[in-house]
C-alpha positions as CSV (number, residue, x, y, z in Angstrom):
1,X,32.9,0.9,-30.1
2,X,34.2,0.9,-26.4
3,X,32.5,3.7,-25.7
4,X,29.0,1.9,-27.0
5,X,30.1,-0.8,-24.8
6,X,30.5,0.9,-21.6
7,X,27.1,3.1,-22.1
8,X,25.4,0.2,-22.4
9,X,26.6,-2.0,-19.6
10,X,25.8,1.3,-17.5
11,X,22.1,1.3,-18.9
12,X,21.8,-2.4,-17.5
13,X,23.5,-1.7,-14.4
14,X,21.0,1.7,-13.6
15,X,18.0,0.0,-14.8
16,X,16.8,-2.6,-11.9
17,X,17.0,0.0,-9.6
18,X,15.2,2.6,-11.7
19,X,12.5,-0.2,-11.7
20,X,12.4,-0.1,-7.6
21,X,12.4,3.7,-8.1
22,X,8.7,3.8,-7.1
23,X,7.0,2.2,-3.6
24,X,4.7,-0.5,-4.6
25,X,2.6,-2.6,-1.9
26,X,4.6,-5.5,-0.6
27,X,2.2,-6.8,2.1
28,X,-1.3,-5.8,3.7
29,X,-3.0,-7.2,6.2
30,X,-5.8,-8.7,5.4
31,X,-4.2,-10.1,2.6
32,X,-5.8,-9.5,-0.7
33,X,-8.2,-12.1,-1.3
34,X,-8.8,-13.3,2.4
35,X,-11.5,-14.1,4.5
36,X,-11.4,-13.2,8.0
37,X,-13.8,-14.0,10.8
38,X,-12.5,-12.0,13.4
39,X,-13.0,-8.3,14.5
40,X,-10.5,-6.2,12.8
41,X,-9.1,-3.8,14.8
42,X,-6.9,-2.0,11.9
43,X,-5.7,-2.5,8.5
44,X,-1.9,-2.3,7.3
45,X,-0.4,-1.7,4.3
46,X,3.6,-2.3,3.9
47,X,5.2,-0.3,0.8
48,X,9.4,-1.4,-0.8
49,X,10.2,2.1,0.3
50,X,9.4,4.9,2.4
51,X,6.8,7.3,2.1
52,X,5.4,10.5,2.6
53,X,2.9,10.6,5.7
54,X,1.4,14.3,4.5
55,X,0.8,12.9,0.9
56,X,0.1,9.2,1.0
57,X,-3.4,7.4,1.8
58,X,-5.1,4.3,3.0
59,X,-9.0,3.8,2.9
60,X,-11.5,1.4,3.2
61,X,-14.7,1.1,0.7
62,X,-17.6,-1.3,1.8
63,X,-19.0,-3.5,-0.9
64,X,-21.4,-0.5,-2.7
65,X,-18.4,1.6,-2.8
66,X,-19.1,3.9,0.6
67,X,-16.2,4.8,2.8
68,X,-16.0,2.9,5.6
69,X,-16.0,5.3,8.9
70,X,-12.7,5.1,11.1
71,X,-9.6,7.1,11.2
72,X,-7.3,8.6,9.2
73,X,-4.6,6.2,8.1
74,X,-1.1,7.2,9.6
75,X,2.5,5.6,9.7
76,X,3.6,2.5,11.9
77,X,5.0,3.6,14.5
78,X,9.3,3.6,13.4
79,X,8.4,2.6,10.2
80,X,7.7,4.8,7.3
81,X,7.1,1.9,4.6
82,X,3.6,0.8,6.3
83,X,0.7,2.8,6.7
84,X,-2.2,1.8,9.5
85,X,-5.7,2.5,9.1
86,X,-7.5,1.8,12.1
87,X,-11.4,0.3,12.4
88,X,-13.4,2.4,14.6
89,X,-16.2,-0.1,15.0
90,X,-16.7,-3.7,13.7
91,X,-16.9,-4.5,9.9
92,X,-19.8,-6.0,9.2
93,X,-19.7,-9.3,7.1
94,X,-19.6,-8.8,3.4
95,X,-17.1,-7.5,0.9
96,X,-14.3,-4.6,1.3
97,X,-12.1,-2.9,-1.2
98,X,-8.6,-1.4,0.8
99,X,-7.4,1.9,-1.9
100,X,-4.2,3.6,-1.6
101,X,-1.8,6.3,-2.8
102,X,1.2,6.7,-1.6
103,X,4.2,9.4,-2.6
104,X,7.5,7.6,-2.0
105,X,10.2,9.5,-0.3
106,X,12.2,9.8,-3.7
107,X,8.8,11.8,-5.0
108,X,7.3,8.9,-7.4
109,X,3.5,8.6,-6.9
110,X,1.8,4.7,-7.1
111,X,-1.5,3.6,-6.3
112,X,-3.4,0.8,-5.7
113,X,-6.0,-1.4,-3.9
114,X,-7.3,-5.2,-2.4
115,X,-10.1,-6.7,-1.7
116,X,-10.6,-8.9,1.2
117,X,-14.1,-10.5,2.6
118,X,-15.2,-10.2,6.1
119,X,-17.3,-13.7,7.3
120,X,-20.2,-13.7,9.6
């Protein structure tokens, strides 16, 4: 029965962190939801762990779905958990959808996305 015992308090001790095992989107900038009025110059997404520049991904979608031009999302400078996308010219006002996918330095693959508004 010991043995029972001690498996199981090993499961509950592994577990949380199996949970973290994968990076999930902590912050972004705009925030999901938001309305800005000013001229965004790039847009940021912060991840719970590191990632893997050659395999993870930030884009921009305008309201009908299109890519939005710009660059090529790349790390933060000295950080690996956030990912910048940079606006090549001003956003126009309406709706925009941010999408990522991101491959965490311990290999686990998430994805995801936010929408934020852009005000005239």
């Amino acid at each position: 029965m010991s043995r029972r015992v001690a498996l199981a308090a090993a499961l509950i001790a592994v577990l949380p962190h199996m949970a973290w095992a994968h990076a999930h989107l902590k912050q972004s900038n705009p925030a999901k939801g938001a309305e800005v009025q000013v001229a965004l110059t790039q847009v940021t997404a912060s991840f719970t762990e590191g990632l893997e520049p050659a395999f993870s991904s930030l884009a921009l979608f305008d309201a009908a779905g299109k890519p939005v031009d710009g660059s090529k999302a790349a790390p933060a400078p000295g950080d690996d958990k956030t990912l910048v996308l940079p606006i090549a010219k001003p956003l126009a006002a309406g709706a925009y959808t941010a999408k990522w996918h991101v491959l965490s330095k311990d290999g686990h693959k998430t994805q995801g996305g936010w929408s934020f508004t852009v005000k005239p």
